[in-house]
N, C-alpha and C positions, 0 to 999 in steps of 0.2 A: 486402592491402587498401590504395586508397590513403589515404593521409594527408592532405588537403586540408580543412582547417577544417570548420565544420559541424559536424556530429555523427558525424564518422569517430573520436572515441574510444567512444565507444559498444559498435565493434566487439571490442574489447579487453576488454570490462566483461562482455557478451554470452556471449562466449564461455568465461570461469571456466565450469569446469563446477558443476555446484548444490552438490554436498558440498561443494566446498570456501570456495564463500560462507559468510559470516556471517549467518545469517537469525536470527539470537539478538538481536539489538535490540529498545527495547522500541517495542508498538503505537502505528503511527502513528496520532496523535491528529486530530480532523475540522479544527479550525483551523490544522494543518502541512500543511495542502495547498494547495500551489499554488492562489493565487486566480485566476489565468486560468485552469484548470482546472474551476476551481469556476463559471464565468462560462461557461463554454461548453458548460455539462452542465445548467445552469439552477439552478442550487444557489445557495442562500443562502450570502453571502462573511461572516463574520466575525473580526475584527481580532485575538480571543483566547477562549481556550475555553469552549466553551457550558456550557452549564448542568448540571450534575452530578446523577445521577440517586439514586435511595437508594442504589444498589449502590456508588458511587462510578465507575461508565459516565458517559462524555460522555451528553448526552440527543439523541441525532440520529436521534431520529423520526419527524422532517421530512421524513427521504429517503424512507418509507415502504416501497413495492416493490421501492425501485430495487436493483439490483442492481450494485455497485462492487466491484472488488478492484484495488487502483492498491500497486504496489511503487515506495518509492524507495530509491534504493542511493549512498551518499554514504563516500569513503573507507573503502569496500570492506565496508560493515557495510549489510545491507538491511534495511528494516523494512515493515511492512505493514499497509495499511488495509482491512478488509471491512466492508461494509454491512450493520446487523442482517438484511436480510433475505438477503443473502449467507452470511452464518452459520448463517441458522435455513433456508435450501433446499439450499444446495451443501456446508457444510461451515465448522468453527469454522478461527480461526488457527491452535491446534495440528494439526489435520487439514491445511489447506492445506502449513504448513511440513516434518512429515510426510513429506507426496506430494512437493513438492520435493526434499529429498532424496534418497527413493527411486527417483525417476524417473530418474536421472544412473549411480543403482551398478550 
């Protein structure tokens, strides 16, 4: 690969195979994402975390349909965000992380 600035370490990150990542982090929470992220998908940016629901859930019911699942992976420990409606069509985080896993052995 070459090495040339940019996002050439990426390659390196990519390619761990999945068991041996760390996907045991805890869920990434709605206001740890990336506000340019949040700006280009149409999403409401806020500065610290919303509103807590009875269960002790972020309340991000806002996003409705939408369907998100966005990993970030930071000193080699990945964590994970899904959209209620990502977890009630495709599949909860323990599922997701799961299939990760198993997709690699």
């Amino acid at each position: 690969f070459r090495e040339e600035g940019g996002m050439a370490h990426l390659c390196k990150i990519l390619l761990v195979p999945s068991p041996e990542q760390n996907l045991t982090g805890s869920r990434l929470r709605y206001h740890e994402l990336p506000h340019d992220l949040l700006k280009v998908t149409s999403c409401p940016v806020f500065p610290t975390e919303t509103t807590s629901s009875q269960d002790g859930f972020e309340d991000i019911s806002f996003l409705g349909d939408r369907l998100f699942w966005i990993k970030e992976m930071n000193k080699g420990v990945s964590r994970l965000f899904l959209s209620p409606a990502f977890e009630q069509e495709l599949g909860t985080l323990d599922e997701v992380i799961a299939t990760l896993h198993l997709e690699y052995k």
